[in-house]
C-alpha positions in Angstrom: -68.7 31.4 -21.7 -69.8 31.1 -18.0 -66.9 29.5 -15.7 -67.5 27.0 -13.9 -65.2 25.5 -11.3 -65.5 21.4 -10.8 -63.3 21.0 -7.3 -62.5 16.7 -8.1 -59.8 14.9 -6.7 -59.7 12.2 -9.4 -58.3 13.1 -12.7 -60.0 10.7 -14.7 -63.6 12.2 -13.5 -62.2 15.4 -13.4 -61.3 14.8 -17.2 -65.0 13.7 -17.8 -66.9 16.6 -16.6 -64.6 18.6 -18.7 -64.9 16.7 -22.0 -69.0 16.4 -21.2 -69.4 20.3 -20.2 -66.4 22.3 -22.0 -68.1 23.4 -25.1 -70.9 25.1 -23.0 -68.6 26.2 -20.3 -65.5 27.6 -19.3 -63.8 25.0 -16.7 -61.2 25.2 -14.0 -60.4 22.5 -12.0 -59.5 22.2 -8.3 -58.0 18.6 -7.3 -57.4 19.4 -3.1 -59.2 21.9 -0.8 -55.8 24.4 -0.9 -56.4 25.0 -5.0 -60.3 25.0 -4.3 -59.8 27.5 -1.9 -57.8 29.7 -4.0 -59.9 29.6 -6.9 -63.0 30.1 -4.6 -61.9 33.7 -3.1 -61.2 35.0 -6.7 -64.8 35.6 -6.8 -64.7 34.8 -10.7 -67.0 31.4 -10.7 -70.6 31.5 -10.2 -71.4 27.5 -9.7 -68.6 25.6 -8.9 -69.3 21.7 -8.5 -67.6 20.0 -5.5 -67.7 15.9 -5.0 -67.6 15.6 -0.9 -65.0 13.4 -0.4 -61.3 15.6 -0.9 -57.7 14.5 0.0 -56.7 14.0 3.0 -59.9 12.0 3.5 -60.8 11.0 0.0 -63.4 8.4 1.2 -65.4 10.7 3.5 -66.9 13.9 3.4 -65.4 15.6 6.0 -63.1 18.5 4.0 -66.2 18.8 1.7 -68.5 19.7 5.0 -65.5 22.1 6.1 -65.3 23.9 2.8 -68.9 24.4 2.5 -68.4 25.9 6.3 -66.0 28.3 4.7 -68.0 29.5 1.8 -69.8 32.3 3.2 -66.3 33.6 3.4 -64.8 32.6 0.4 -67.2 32.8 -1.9 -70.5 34.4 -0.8 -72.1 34.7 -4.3 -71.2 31.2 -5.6 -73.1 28.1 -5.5 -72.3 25.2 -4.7 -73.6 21.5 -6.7 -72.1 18.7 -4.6 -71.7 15.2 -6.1 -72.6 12.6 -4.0 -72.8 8.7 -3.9 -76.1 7.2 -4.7 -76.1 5.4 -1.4 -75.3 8.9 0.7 -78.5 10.6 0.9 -77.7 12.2 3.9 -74.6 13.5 3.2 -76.0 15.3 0.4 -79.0 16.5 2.9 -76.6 17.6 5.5 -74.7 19.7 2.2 -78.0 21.3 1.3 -77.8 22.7 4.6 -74.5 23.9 4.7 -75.7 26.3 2.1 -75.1 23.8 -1.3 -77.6 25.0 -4.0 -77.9 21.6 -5.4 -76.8 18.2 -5.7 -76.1 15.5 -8.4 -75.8 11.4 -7.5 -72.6 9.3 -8.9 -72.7 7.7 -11.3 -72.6 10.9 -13.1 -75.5 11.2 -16.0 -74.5 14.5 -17.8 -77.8 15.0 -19.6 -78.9 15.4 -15.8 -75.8 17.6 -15.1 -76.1 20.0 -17.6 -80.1 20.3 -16.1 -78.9 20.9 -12.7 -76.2 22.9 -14.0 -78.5 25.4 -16.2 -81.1 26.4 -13.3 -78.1 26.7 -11.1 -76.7 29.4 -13.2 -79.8 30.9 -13.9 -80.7 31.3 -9.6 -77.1 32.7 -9.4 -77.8 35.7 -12.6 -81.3 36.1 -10.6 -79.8 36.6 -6.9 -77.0 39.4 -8.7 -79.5 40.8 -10.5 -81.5 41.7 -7.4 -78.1 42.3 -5.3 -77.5 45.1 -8.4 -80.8 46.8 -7.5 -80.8 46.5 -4.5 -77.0 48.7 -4.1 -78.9 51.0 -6.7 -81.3 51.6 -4.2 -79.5 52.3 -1.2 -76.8 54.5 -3.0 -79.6 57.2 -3.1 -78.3 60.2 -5.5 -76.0 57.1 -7.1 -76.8 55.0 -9.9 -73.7 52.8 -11.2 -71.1 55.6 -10.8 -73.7 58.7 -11.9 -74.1 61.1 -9.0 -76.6 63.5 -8.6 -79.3 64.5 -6.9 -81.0 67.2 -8.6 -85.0 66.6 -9.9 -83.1 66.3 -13.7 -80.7 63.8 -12.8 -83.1 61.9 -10.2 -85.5 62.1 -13.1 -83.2 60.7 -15.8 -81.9 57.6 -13.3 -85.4 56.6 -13.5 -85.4 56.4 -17.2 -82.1 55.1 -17.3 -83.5 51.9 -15.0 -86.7 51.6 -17.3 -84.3 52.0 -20.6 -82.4 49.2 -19.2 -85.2 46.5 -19.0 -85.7 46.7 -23.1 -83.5 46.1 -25.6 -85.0 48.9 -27.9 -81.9 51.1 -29.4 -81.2 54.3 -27.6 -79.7 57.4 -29.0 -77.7 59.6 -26.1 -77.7 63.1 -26.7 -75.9 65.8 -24.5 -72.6 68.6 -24.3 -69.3 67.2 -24.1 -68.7 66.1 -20.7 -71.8 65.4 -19.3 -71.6 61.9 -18.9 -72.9 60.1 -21.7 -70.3 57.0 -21.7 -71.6 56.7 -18.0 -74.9 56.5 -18.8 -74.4 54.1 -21.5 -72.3 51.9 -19.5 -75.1 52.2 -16.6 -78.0 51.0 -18.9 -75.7 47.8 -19.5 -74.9 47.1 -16.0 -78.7 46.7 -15.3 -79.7 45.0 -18.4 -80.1 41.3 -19.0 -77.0 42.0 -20.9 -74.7 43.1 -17.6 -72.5 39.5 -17.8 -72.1 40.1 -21.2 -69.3 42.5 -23.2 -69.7 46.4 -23.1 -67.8 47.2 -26.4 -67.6 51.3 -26.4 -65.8 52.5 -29.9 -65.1 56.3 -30.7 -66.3 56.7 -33.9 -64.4 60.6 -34.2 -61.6 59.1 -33.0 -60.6 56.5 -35.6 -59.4 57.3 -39.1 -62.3 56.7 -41.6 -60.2 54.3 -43.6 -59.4 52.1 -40.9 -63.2 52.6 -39.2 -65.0 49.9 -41.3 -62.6 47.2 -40.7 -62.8 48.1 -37.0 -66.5 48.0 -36.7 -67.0 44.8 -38.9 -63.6 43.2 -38.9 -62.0 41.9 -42.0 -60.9 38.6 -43.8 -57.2 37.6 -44.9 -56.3 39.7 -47.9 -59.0 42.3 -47.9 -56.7 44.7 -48.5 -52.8 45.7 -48.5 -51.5 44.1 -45.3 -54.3 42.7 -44.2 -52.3 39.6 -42.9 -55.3 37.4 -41.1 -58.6 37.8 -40.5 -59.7 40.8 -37.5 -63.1 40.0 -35.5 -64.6 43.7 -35.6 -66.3 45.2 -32.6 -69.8 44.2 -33.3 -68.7 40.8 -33.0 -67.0 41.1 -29.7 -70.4 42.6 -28.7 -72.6 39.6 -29.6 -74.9 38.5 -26.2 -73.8 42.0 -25.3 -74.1 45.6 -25.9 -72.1 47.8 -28.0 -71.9 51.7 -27.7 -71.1 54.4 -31.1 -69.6 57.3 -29.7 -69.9 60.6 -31.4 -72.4 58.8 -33.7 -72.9 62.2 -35.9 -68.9 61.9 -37.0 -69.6 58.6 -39.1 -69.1 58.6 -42.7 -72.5 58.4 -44.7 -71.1 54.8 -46.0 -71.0 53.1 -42.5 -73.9 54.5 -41.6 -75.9 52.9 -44.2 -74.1 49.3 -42.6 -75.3 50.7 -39.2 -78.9 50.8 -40.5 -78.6 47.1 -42.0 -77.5 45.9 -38.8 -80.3 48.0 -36.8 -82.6 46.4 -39.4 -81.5 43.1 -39.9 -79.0 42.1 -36.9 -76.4 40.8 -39.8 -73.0 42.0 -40.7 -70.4 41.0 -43.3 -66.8 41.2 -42.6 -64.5 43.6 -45.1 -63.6 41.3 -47.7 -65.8 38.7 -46.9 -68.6 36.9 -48.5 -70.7 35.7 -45.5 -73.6 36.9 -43.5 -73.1 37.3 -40.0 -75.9 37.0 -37.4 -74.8 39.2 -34.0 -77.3 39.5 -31.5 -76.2 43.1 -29.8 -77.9 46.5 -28.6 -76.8 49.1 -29.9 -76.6 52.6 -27.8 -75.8 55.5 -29.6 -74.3 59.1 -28.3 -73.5 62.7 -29.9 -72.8 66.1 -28.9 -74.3 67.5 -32.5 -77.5 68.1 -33.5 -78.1 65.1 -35.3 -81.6 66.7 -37.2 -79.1 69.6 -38.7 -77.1 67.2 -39.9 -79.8 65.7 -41.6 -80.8 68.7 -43.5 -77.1 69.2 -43.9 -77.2 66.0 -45.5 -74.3 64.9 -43.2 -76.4 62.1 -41.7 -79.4 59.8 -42.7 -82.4 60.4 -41.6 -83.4 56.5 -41.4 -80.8 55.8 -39.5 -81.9 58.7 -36.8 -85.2 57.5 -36.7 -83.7 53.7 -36.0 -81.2 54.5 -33.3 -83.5 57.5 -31.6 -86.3 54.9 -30.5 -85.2 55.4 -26.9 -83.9 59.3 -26.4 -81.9 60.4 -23.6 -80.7 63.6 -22.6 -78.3 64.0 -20.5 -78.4 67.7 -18.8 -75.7 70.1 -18.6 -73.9 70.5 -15.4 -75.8 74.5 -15.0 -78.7 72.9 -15.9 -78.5 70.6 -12.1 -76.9 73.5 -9.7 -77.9 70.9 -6.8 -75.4 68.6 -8.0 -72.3 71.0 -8.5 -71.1 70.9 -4.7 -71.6 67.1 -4.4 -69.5 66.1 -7.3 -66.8 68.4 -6.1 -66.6 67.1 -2.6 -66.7 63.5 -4.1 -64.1 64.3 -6.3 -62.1 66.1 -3.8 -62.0 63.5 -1.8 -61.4 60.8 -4.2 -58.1 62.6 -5.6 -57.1 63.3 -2.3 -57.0 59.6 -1.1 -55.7 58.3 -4.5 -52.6 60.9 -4.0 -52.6 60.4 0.3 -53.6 63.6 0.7 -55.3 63.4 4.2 -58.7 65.6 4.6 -58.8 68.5 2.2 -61.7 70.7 2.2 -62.8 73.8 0.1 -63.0 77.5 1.2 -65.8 79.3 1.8 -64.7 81.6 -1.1 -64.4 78.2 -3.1 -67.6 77.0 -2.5 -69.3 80.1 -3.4 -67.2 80.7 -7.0 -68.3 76.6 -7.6 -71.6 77.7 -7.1 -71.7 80.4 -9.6 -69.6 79.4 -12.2 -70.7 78.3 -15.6 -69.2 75.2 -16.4 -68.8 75.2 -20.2 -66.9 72.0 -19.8 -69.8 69.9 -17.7 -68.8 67.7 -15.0 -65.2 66.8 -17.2 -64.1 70.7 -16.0 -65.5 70.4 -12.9 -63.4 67.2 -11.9 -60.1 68.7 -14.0 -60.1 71.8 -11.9 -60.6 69.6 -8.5 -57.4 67.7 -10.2 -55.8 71.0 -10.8 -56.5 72.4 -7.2 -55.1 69.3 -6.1 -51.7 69.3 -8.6 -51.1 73.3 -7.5 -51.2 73.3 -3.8 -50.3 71.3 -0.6 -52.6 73.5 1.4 -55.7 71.3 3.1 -57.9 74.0 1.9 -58.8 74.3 -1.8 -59.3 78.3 -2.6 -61.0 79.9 -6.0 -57.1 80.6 -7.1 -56.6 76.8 -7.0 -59.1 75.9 -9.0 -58.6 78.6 -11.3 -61.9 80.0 -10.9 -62.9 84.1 -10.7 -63.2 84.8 -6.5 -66.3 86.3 -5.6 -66.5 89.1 -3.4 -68.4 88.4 0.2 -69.2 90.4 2.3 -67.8 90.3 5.8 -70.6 88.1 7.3 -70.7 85.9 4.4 -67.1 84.7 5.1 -68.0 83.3 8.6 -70.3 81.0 6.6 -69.6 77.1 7.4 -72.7 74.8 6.4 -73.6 73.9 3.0 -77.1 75.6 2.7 -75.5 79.2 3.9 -73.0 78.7 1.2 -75.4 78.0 -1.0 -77.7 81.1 -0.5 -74.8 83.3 -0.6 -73.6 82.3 -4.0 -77.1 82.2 -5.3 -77.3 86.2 -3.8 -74.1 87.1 -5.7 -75.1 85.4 -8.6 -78.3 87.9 -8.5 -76.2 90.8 -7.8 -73.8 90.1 -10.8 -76.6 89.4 -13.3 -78.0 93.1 -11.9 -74.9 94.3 -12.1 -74.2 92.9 -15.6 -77.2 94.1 -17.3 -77.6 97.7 -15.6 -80.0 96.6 -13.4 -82.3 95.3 -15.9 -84.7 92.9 -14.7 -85.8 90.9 -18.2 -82.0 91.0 -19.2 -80.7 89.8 -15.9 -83.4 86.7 -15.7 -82.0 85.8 -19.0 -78.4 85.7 -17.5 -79.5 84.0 -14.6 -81.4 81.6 -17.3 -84.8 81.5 -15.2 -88.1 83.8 -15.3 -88.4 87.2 -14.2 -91.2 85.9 -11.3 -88.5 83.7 -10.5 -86.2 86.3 -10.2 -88.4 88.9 -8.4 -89.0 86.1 -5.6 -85.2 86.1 -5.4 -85.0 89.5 -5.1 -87.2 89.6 -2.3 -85.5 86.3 -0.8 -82.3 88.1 -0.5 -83.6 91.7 0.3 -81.8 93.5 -2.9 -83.2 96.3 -3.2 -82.6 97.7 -7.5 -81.6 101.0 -8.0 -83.7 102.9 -10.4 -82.0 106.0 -11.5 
């Protein structure tokens, strides 16, 4: 429910507005300026309704002026309806000015309330929605936590902001730790859905006899100590958007009640007799090859074809080599102030063995070894030892490199010279190491001046 905060210094008013307007919303009431105040900065109420006149001065509207005064610094985001005497236009003139959003005359009519009310609330989701884009916008390289700013991850925060403005399905697919949960959560936080719950459930992680009563919930007695009824997840999901984890490790008889939902938006509780409307999006994610396991006969083929209407792939960390020095020196620096570490910075040496390593494990590794650099050493510079990565030889005017781009074309030159190195100096084998074309690596070759020895 949307809180609402009704700042009334008589109870029996007080009591009113919450008997007219509790079943639609959830109400907190402030009966002096100190409570209002308090409730105010906790930044939790959208629309707060305020009447002008507040103890010490109950029969004018001078605290009501001075806390709409103080607004922009309580409250920024919230607006204000003031409640004014029929007789006192110009009180509630002078509070539309002071920054009130709206205002409602006494007596109170509550059918007119809950108008004012509604496009109140409605101005207040539009304003955050284009506060949200706007902070998208300026992160540049950021979109709601993602980093990256490599053509494939530039390209897939696009689709990520398009994916969010439907409520089609959308099947996630990617290695382990590339981000998928992020991206899920990120299509939430800039859909229509964003006030709503984000309900994220493992579906590997759960034991499959407890998995459908999880999902769906259960009723009283459904089985041995089921002691009352459970809500299940979809449930807590409804208005909002729920997320299958590891979608490819679900048994073949949930994913048949999967489909059902997809299809019909209706569940039935374990043990229960009733149909359940939910109204929730469903974002799906795996790490398998969900087509295998379909000719495996390991998963259903309707249900791939349901939850794949919107595919996203999110690309290995090797796959965005642009990307692998930011995320380090964002991490490096957001584990050093979490454990008061001062400026920490990496080697040369460090920077180059980033650069060139392989990262199995995705962006997970990449932040674990930061946190393992981090747990190891005191120093204020983070070496290829610390991180447990392989160090890369440079040669003596490599390691008087300082910027970013010089580090950068030196690990991209070792990188050529181990592939050579690794593959005898064979040119198709070492531009399938380096996973790019053999023009590609023939321009790098010239880049860098290697000259191949053909004996």
């Amino acid at each position: 429910m949307k809180k609402l905060l009704i700042i009334e210094d008589e109870i029996s008013v007080a009591k009113q507005l919450k008997w007219g307007l509790g079943k639609k919303y959830d109400i907190t009431i402030a009966t002096d300026v100190e409570q209002a105040k308090k409730s105010l900065s906790s930044g939790v109420f959208p629309v707060a309704t305020m009447d002008l006149g507040l103890p010490p001065h109950p029969d004018a509207p001078i605290q009501g002026f001075k806390l709409l005064e103080e607004l922009p610094s309580l409250a920024p985001h919230t607006r204000v309806i003031v409640i004014t005497g029929n007789a006192e236009e110009n009180n509630a003139i002078r509070a539309i000015s002071l920054g009130a959003a709206d205002f409602c005359a006494k007596p109170i009519d509550l059918k007119v309330l809950h108008i004012i009310l509604e496009r109140t609330f409605k101005i207040h989701e539009l304003e955050e929605a284009n506060r949200r884009l706007q902070s998208q916008a300026g992160q540049g390289g950021a979109l709601c936590g993602m980093l990256g700013i490599s053509p494939a991850m530039t390209t897939l925060f696009k689709r990520l902001s398009q994916v969010a403005r439907t409520d089609y399905p959308a099947l996630i697919t990617g290695s382990t730790g590339t981000g998928k949960e992020m991206a899920a959560s990120a299509i939430h936080q800039l859909s229509p859905r964003a006030a709503k719950p984000l309900v994220i459930i493992n579906c590997g992680a759960i034991p499959e006899n407890l998995l459908e009563s999880e999902l769906f919930g259960h009723e009283k007695g459904a089985f041995t100590g089921a002691a009352g009824r459970k809500i299940g997840r979809f449930e807590q999901a409804n208005k909002g958007t729920i997320f299958l984890d590891e979608i490819g490790e679900l048994p073949l008889n949930l994913q048949v009640k999967i489909l059902r939902f997809l299809q019909e938006s209706t569940i039935e509780r374990l043990g229960g007799t009733a149909t359940i409307t939910i109204d929730a999006r469903v974002i799906a994610a795996t790490n398998v090859n969900l087509e295998a396991a379909i000719e495996k006969g390991k998963f259903r083929a309707d249900l791939f074809y349901r939850l794949n209407v919107v595919p996203l792939k999110i690309p290995d960390l090797r796959e965005r080599p642009e990307d692998i020095l930011l995320l380090a020196n964002t991490f490096l620096r957001e584990e050093s102030l979490k454990l008061n570490r001062g400026q920490t910075s990496f080697s040369p040496a460090a920077i180059a063995a980033l650069s060139a390593h392989q990262w199995p494990g995705n962006v997970r590794e990449l932040q674990n070894r930061v946190r393992r650099a981090l747990g190891t050493t005191l120093d204020r510079v983070i070496t290829p030892v610390d991180l447990g990565l392989e160090e890369i030889p440079m040669e003596p005017e490599e390691q008087k490199l300082t910027t970013l781009k010089a580090a950068r074309e030196a690990a991209e030159k070792n990188a050529v010279r181990r592939a050579l190195a690794s593959s005898g100096n064979n040119i198709s084998q070492a531009a399938r190491l380096l996973e790019i074309s053999r023009p590609t690596l023939h321009d790098l070759l010239k880049k860098h001046r290697i000259i191949i020895d053909k004996q």
